[in-house]
C-alpha positions in Angstrom: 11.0 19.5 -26.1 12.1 16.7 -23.7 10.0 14.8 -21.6 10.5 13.7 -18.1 12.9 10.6 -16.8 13.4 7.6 -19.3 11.9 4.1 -18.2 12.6 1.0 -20.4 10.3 -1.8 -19.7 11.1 -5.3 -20.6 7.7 -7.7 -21.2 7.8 -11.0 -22.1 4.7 -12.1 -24.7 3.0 -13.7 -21.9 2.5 -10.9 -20.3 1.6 -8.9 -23.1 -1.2 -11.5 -24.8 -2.7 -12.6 -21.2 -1.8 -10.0 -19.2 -3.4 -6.1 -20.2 -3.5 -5.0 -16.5 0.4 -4.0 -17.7 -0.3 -1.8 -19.8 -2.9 0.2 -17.5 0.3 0.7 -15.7 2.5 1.7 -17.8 -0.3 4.6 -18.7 0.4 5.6 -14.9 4.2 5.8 -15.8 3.3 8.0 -19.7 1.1 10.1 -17.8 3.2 10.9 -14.4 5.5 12.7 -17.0 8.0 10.3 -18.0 9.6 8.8 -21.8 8.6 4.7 -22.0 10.6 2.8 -24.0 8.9 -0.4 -24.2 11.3 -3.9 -25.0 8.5 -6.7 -26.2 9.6 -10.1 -25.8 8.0 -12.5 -28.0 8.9 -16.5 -27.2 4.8 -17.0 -26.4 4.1 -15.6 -29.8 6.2 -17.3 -31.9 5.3 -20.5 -30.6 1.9 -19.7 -31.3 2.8 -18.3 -35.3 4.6 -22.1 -35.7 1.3 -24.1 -33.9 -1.1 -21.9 -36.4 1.1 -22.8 -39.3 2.0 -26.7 -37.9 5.5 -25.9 -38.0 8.0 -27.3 -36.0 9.7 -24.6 -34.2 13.8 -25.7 -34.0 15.7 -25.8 -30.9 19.8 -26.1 -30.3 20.6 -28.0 -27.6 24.0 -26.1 -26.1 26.9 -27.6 -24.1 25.6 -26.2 -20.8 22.3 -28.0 -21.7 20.1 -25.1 -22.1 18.0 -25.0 -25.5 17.8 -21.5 -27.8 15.5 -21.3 -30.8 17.4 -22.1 -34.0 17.3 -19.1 -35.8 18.1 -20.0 -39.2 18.0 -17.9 -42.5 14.5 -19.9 -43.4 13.1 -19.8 -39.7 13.5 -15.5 -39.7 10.1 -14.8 -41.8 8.1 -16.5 -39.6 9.9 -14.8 -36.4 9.3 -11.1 -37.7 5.7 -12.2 -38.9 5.3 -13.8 -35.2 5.9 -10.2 -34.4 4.4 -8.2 -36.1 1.2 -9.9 -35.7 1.1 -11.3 -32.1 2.9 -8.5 -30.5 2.6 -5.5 -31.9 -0.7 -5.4 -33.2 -1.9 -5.8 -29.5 0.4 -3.8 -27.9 -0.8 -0.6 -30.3 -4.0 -1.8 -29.0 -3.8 -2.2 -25.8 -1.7 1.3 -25.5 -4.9 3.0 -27.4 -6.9 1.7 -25.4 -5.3 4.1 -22.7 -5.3 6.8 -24.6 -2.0 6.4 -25.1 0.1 7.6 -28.6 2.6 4.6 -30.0 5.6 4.3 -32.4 6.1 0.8 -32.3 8.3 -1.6 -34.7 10.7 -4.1 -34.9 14.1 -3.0 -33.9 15.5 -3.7 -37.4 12.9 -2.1 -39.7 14.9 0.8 -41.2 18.0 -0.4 -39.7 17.2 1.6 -36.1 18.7 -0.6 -34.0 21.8 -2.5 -35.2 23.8 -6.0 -34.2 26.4 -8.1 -35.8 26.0 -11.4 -36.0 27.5 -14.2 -33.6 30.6 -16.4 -34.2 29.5 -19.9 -34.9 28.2 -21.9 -32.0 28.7 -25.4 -30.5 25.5 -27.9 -30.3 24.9 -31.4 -29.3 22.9 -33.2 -31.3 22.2 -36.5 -30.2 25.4 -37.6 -28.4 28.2 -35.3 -31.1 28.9 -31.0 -30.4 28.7 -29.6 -33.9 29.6 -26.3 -35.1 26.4 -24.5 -36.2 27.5 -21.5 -38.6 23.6 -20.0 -40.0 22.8 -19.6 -36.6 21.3 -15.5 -37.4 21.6 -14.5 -33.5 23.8 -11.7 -32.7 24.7 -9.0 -30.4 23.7 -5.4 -29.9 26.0 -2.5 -31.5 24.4 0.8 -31.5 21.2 2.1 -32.6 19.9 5.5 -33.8 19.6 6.7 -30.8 19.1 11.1 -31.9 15.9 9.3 -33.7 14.8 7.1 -31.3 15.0 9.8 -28.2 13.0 12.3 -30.7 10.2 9.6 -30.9 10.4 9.5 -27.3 9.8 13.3 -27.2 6.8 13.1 -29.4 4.9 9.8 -28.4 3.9 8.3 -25.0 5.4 5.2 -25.9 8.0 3.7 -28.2 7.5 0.0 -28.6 10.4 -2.1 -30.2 11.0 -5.8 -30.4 13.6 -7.8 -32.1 14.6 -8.6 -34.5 17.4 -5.9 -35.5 19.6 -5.5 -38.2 23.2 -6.2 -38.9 24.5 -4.3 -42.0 27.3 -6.4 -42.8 25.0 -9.0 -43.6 22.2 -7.1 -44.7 19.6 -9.2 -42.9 17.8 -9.1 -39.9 19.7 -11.2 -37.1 17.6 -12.1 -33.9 18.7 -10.9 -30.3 17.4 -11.7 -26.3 14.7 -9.0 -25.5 16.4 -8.8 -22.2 19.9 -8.2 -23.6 18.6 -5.4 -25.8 16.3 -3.8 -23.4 19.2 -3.9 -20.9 21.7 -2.3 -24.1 19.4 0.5 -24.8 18.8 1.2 -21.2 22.9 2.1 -21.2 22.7 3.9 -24.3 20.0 5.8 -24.1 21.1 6.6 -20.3 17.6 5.4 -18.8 16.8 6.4 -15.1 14.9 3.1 -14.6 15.1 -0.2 -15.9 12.4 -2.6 -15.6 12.3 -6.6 -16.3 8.6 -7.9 -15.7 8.4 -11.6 -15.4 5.9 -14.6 -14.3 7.6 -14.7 -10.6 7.9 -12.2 -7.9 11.3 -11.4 -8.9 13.6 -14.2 -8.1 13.1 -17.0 -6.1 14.7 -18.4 -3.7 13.0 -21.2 -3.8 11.4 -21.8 -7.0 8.5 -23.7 -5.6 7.5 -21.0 -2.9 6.2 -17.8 -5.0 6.7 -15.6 -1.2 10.9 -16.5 -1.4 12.1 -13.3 -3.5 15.5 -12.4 -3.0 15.2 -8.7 -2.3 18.7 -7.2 -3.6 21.9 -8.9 -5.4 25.1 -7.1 -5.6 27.8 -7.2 -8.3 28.3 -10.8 -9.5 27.1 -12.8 -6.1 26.0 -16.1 -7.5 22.6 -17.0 -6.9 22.2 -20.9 -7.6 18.6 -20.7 -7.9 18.5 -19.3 -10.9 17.9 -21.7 -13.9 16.6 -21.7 -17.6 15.6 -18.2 -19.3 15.8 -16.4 -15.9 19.5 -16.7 -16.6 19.6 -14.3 -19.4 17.5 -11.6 -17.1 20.4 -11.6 -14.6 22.8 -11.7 -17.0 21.4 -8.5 -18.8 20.5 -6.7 -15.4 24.0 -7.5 -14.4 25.1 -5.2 -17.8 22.5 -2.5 -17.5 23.4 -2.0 -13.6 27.0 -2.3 -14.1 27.3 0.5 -17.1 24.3 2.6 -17.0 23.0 5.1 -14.7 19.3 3.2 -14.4 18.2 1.5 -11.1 17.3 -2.3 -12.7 15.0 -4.6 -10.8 12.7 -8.2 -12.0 9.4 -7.6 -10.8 6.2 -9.7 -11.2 4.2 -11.6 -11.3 3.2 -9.8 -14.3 3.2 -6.3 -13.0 5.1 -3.2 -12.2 3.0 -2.6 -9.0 2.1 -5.8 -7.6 4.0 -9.1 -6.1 8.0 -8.8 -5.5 10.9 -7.4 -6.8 14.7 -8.0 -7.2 17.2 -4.8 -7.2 20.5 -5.1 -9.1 22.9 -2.9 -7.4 26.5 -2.2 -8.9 29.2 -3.3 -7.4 29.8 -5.2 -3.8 27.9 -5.3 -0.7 28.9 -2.0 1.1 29.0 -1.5 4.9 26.2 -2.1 6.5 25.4 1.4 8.5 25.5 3.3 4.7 23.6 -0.3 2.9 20.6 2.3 2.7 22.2 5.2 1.7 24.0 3.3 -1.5 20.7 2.1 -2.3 18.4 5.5 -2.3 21.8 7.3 -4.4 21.6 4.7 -6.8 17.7 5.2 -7.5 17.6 8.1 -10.0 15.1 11.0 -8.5 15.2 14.2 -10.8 12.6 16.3 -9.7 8.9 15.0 -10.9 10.5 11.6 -11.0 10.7 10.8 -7.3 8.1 7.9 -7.5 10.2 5.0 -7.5 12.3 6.4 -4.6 9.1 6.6 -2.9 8.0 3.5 -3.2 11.5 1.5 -2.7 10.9 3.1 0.6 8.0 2.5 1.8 8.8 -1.3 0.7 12.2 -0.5 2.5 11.0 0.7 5.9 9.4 -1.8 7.7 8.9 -1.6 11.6 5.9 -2.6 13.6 6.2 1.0 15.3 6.5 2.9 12.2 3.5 3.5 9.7 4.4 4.2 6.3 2.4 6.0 3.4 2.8 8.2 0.5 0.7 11.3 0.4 -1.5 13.1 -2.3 1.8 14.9 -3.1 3.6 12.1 -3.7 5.7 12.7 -0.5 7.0 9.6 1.4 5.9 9.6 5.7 7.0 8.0 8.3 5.4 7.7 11.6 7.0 6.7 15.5 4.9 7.8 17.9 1.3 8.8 18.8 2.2 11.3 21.3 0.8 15.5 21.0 4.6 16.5 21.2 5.5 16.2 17.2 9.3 16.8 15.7 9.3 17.1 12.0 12.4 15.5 10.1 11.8 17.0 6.8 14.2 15.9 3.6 13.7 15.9 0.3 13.6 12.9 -2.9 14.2 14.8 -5.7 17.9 15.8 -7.1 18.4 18.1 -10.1 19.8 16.7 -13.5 21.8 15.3 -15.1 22.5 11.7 -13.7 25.7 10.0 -13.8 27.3 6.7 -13.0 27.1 6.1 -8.7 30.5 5.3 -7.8 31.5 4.1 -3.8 35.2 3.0 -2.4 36.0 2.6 1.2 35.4 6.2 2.5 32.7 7.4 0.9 30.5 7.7 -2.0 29.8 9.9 -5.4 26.8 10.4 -6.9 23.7 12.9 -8.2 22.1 14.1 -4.7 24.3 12.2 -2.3 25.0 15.6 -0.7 21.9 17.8 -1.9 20.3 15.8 0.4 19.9 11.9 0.0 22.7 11.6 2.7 20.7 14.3 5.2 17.0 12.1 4.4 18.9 8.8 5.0 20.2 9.8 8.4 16.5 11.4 9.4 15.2 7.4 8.2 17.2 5.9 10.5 16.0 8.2 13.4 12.9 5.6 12.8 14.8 3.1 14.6 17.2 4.7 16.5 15.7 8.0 18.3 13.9 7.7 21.3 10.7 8.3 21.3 8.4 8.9 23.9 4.8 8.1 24.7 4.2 11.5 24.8 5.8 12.4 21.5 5.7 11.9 17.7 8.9 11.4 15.5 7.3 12.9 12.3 9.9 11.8 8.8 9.0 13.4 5.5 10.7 13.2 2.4 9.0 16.0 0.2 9.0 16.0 -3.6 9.9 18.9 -6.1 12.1 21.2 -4.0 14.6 21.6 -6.7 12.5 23.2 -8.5 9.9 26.4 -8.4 6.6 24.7 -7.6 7.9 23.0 -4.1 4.8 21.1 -4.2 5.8 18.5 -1.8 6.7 21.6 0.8 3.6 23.5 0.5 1.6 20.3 1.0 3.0 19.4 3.8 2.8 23.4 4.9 -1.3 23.1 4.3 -1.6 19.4 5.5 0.7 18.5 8.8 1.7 20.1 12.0 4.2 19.8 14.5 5.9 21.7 17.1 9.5 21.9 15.7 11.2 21.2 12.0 14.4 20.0 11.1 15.4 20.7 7.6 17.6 18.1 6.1 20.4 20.0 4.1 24.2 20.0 3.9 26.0 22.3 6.9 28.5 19.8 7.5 28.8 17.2 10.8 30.2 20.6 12.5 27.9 23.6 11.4 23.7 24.2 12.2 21.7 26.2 9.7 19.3 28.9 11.2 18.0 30.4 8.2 18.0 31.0 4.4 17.7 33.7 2.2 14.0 33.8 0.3 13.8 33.4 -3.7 12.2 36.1 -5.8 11.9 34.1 -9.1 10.7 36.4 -12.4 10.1 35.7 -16.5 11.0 38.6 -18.8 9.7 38.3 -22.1 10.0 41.0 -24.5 8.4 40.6 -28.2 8.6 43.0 -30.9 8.4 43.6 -34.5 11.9 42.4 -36.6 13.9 45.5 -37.4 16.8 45.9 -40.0 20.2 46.3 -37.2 21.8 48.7 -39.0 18.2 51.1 -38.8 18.5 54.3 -36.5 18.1 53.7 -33.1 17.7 50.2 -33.1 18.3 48.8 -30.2 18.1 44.3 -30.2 15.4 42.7 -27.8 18.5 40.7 -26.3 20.3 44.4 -25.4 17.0 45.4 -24.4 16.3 42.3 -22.0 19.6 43.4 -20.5 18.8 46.7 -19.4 15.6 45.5 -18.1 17.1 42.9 -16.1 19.9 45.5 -14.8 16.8 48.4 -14.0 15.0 45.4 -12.1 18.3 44.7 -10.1 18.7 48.2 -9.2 15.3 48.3 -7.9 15.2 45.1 -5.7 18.4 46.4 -4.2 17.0 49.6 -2.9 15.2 47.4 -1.0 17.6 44.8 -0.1 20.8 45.4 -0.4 21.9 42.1 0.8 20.6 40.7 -2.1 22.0 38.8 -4.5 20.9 37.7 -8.5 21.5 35.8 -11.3 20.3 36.0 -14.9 19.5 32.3 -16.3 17.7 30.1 -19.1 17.7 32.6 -21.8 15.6 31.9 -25.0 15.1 33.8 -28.0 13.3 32.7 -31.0 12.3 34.8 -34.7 8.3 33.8 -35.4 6.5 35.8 -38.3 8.5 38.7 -38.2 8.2 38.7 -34.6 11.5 38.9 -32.3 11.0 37.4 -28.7 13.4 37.0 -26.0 12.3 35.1 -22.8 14.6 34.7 -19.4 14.6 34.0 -15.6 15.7 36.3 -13.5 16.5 34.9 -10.2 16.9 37.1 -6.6 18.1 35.3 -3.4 16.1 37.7 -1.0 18.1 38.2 2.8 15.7 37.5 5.7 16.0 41.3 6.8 13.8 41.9 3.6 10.7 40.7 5.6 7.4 39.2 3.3 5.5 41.7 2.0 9.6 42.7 -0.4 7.7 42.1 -3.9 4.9 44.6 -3.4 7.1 47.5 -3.5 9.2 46.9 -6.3 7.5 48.1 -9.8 7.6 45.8 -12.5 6.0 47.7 -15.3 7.5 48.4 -18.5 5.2 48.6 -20.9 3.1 46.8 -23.3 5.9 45.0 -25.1 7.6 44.2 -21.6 5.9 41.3 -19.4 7.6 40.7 -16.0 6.0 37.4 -14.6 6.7 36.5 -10.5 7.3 33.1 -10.3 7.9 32.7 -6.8 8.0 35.2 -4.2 9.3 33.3 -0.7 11.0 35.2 1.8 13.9 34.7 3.8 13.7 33.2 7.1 16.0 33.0 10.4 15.2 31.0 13.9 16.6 32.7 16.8 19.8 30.7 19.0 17.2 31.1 22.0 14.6 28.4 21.3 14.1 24.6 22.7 15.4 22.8 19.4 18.5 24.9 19.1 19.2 24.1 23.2 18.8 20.6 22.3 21.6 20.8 19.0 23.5 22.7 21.5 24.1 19.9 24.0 24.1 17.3 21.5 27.1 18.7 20.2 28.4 19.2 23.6 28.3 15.6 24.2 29.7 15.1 21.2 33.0 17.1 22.0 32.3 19.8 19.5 31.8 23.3 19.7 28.2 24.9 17.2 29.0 26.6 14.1 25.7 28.5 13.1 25.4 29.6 9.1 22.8 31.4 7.5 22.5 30.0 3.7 22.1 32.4 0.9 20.4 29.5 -0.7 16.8 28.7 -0.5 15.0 25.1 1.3 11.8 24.1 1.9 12.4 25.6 5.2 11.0 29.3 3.7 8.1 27.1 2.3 6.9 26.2 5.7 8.0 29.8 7.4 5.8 31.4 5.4 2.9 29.7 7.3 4.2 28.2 10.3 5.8 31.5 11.5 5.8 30.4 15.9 7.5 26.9 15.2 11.4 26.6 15.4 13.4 25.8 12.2 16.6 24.7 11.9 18.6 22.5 8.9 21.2 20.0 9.8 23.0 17.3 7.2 26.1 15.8 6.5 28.0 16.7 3.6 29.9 20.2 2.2 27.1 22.5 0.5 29.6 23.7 -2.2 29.2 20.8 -4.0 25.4 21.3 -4.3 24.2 20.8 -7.8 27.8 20.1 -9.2 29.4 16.9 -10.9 31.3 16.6 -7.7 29.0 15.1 -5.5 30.9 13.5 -2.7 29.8 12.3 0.8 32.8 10.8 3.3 31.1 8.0 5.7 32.7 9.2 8.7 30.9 12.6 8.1 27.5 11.0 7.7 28.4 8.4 10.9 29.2 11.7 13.0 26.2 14.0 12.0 23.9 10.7 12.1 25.0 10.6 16.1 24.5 14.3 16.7 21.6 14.2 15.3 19.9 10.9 17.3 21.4 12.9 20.8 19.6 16.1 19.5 16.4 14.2 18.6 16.4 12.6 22.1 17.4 15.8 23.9 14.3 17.9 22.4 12.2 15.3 23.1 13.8 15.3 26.8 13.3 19.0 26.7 9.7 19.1 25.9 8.7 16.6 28.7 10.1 19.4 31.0 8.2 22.3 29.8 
């Protein structure tokens, strides 16, 4: 079974030998859930193999001037021995030591991960260019990737260095760590893409370690760049431009700690939708909304904000001290699969754009544009896991916070306002029995039998809602020691006319072979057109020229989450973008939709805000 998101993480062998504060890190990564792919660099030890043996370690001296180890036929023992022994005998080590299980090897041992070898180069040496021809560097062409994601299934980490293996030549042919971190980042279609270096990130100034250049677009140059740092850009460049991975250089020697630089595709964007582009192009499949977070909280900086991430893992914002409290509440995460972010002048495509990275955007910049008063608190949440059953980041935040009205940041459009959803009734039907011959009297299949159970299930939750709607999904079925068993999901959208207490009154039982598991039980919820916050959307609108649409979604938000508790404070959802395209490969959100709904929103911010220093 697959684990969670994919990080690749480049190290160079400095880090790795003087460094093992890394790798305590990268046990926070295993053990949040996700796949680590783990890209060892290893210049430190192979300079140390050729000092232990007294070997002069070649160079080439290029036209540009830079120098590249001379990897010659002779010279590639000692490079594979360099690694084997300085780098990944420690990093199995260091990884145990975390309690961590490894697969580690060079990239070339049994031909995994393949390269042809370069065309012949130009060198100067002393004041002549000559053509070098047994130079044995090359470039990446494919690996076995169906292998290398199954060892990412089964161990916390897969470690691979160079060299690889080019079969043309039969031989193992060296490659930059950065290049094939950056390669295998594409092809293995990795969420996140890590380079960790000796420097916050880059420099703008190489001698002042505080001068990181926070974000580089496309191919801007950056003339402060010199030496192996070169080869970093250049493979974040490829991995940003072709994959779906956010890419950033971070350091000094650390994931967590010192600075970072993002590598965004493409141009500079407008400014108004800079950090929208941004927090689309940072993958955040539910469970994996930590990086999201923490761009964030390292993006949002105001001295009248305060910043944290809770023990949920949900990103808040703060404006305000006051008792009156408005809760902005979006959510990180985005359901699979990830694809390429793409943007032109209008607008932008993307994995969440609409379901709802557009609708927490706009809510971030109500940090610095509403109006808060001294008597108020401009509460901004972005919860984790509402994709998905457990909702943990709503239920948190249900048990945890308080405030005296909630916007829900979902899709309606720049022209619609959301006053309720239906609730989610979520079952598992599994059905096991013994294997019968299906030409035997009577026989009846555990697959025709899950049907009928579903369809008697149905019939029962509609004679007690008959607004209710339901789907059949994620059917498994699997033949164990003569044992049949058929699992499945049933899922009910529940209308808010259902009330709470739905699920007590409809039987379940079947029998001993028949288990019907609740998942989740949340009821619908509607806010009446009567209350403070509505007024305020009301006028808003009204300033804006535009007459309210109200909807009442037969989907299912965090909003239920937080009814189910907070049952006296007023609810509503509000967002840009068309909520068709939820959860499709269509994603698209037009700027001018997310510039209007950001204004009616910041006027009915202001205006409840108004309205509650009247009452």
């Amino acid at each position: 079974m697959s684990r969670g998101s994919l990080y690749v993480i480049k190290l160079g062998s400095s880090t790795i030998v003087n460094y093992p504060r890394i790798f305590e890190e990268i046990g926070r990564i295993s053990r949040r859930g996700n796949q680590v792919l783990l890209i060892a660099g290893g210049a430190e030890a192979i300079r140390r193999k050729y000092e232990d043996l007294s070997r002069p370690m070649p160079f080439l001296t290029l036209p540009s001037g830079d120098e590249v180890r001379y990897c010659s036929p002779e010279e590639l023992p000692y490079i594979r021995d360099a690694y084997y022994e300085n780098i990944l005998a420690p990093v199995r080590e260091r990884l145990k030591e975390q309690g961590l299980s490894t697969f580690a090897q060079l990239g070339g041992d049994n031909g995994l991960v393949l390269g042809r070898k370069a065309k012949p180069i130009k060198a100067i040496q002393g004041e002549k260019t000559v053509i070098v021809r047994d130079s044995f560097f090359g470039q990446y062409t494919g690996s076995h990737s169906s292998f290398l994601q199954d060892a990412l299934n089964h161990f916390d980490v897969v470690c691979l260095t160079p060299p690889i293996w080019d079969p043309e030549l039969s031989s193992y042919i060296n490659i930059d760590a950065d290049v094939l971190a950056a390669e295998l980042a594409v092809e293995l279609e990795a969420h996140h893409l890590r380079f960790v270096t000796g420097t916050a990130g880059l420099l703008q100034d190489l001698e002042d370690e505080t001068s990181t250049i926070p974000d580089v677009y496309g191919d801007e140059e950056l003339q402060s760049v010199q030496g192996r740092m070169k080869q970093k850009v250049r493979a974040a460049r490829l991995a940003a431009e072709r994959g779906i991975c956010d890419v950033n250089i971070s350091g000094p020697h650390s994931l967590e700690h010192g600075g970072r630089t993002w590598f965004w595709q493409g141009e500079r964007g407008p400014a108004a939708f800079e950090l929208l582009n941004k927090v689309t192009r940072i993958p955040s499949v539910s469970q994996d909304e930590h990086e999201l977070a923490r761009f964030l909280l390292e993006e949002i900086q105001d001295p009248l904000v305060t910043g944290h991430v809770d023990d949920a893992g949900n990103i808040v914002f703060r404006k305000g001290t006051g008792p009156h409290t408005l809760l902005l509440l979006g959510h990180l995460d985005t359901v699979p699969y990830v694809w390429p972010v793409r943007s032109n002048a209008e607008g932008l495509a993307g994995r969440g754009v609409v379901d709802a990275k557009g609708c927490f955007v706009n809510f971030v910049h109500m940090l610095r544009e509403a109006d808060v008063p001294e008597n108020g608190s401009l509460l901004v949440i972005g919860a984790v896991e509402e994709e998905i059953s457990s909702s943990k980041g709503a239920y948190f935040i249900r048990d945890h916070y308080q405030a005296d009205a909630v916007i829900i940041g979902e899709p309606s459009g720049d022209d619609s306002l959301t006053l309720g959803y239906y609730g989610l009734f979520k079952l598992r039907i599994t059905i096991r029995r013994a294997q019968e011959h299906t030409a035997a009297k009577d026989t009846v299949s555990a697959i025709d039998e899950l049907y009928q159970v579903a369809a008697d299930i149905r019939g029962r939750v509609r004679d007690i809602d008959p607004q209710s709607l339901s789907s059949l999904i994620d059917i498994e079925h699997s033949n164990e020691r003569g044992y049949i068993t058929v699992t499945a999901i049933l899922n009910f959208r529940i209308s808010p006319e259902a009330g709470s207490g739905y699920k007590d009154k409809v039987d379940l039982s079947f029998g001993d072979a028949i288990n019907v598991e609740v998942l989740r039980a949340t009821p619908g919820y509607a806010n009446p057109r009567s209350d403070t916050l509505v007024k305020a959307f009301v006028r808003s609108f009204a300033k804006q020229g535009k007459s309210i649409r109200y909807l009442k979604k037969r989907g299912t938000s965090d909003m239920n989450t937080l009814a189910s508790a907070w049952s006296t404070v007023p609810m509503v959802a509000y967002g840009p973008g068309d909520s068709s395209l939820d959860h499709t490969n269509d994603e698209y959100l037009h700027y001018a939709e997310v510039e209007s709904s950001r204004a009616i929103l910041r006027e009915a911010v202001n205006e409840w805000f108004r309205l509650r220093t009247e009452d």
